[in-house]
C-alpha positions in Angstrom: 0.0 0.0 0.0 1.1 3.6 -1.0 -0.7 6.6 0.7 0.1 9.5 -1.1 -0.3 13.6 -0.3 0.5 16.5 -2.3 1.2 20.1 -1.1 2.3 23.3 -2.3 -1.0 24.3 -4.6 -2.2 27.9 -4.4 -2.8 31.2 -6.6 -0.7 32.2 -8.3 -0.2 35.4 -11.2 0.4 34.0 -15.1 3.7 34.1 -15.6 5.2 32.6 -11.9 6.2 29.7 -10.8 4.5 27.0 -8.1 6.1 23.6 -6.9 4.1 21.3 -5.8 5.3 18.2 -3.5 3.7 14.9 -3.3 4.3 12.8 0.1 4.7 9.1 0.1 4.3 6.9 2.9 4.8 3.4 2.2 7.4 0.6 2.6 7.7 -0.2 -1.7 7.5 3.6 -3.3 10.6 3.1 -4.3 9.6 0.7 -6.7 6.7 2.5 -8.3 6.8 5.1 -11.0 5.2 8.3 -10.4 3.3 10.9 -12.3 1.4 13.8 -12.0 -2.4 14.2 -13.2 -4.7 17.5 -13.6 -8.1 17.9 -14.1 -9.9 21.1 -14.5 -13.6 21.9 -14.0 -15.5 20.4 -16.9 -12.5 19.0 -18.5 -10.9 15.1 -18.0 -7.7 14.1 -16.4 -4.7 14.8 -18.1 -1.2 13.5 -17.8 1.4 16.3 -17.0 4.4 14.2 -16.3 6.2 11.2 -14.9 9.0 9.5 -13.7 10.3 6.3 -13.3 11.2 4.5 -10.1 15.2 5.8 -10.4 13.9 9.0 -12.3 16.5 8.2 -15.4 13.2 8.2 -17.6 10.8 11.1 -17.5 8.1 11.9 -20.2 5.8 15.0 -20.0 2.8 16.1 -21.4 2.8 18.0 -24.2 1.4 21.3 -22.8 4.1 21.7 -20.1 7.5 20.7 -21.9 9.5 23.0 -21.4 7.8 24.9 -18.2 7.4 22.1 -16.2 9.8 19.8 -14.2 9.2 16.8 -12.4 11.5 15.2 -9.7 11.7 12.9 -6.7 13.9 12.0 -4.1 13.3 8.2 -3.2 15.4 9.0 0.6 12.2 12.0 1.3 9.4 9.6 -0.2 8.8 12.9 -2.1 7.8 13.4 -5.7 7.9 17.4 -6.9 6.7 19.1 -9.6 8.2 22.5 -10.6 5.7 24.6 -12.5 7.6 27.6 -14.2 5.5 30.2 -16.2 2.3 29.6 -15.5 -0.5 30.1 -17.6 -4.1 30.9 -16.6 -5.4 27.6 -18.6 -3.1 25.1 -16.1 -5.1 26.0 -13.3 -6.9 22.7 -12.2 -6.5 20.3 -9.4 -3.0 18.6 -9.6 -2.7 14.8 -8.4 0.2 12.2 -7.9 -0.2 9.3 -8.8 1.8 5.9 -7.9 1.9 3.6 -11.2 -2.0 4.7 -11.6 -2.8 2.3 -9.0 -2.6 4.3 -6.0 -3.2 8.4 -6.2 -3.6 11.3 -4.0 -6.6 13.7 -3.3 -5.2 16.2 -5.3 -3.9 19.9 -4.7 -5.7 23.2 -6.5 -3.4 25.2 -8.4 -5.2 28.5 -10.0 -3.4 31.0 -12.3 -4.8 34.1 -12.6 -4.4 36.4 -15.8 
């Protein structure tokens, strides 16, 4: 079992920078690749970015190459994800996820214009 709890949402002007943590408790979260979700109102979940279990693979969605960065430090149990100019349409509620099996309650990142 992976419990999983991500921090560091907020508002935030167009143009700045957020990063968001995700907290893993959980003897195996080593072994699991992470990712990041979003969903915004009225819209589906969409991938934003992911690593693997030694972070030597990463892939990103395509609307954040470039701005975003993902990150994790197995020692912490933490997964990051540095948001760098920040655009009114990536406001949505941002969730980690563990290998799409296990997932957090998500975090609400809004950009204002």
């Amino acid at each position: 079992q992976v419990q999983l709890v991500e921090s560091g949402g907020g508002l935030v002007q167009a143009g700045g920078s957020l990063r968001l943590s995700c907290a893993a408790s959980g003897r195996t979260f080593i072994r699991y690749a992470m990712g990041w979700f979003r969903q915004a109102p009225g819209k589906e979940r969409e991938f934003v970015a992911a690593s693997s279990w030694s972070g030597a693979t990463i892939y990103y969605g395509d609307s954040v190459k470039g701005r975003f960065t993902i990150s994790r430090d197995n020692a912490k149990r933490t997964m990051y994800l540095q948001m760098n100019s920040l655009k009114p349409e990536d406001t949505a509620v941002y969730y980690c996820t563990a290998s799409r099996n296990y997932w957090g309650k998500g975090t609400l990142v809004t950009v204002a214009s």
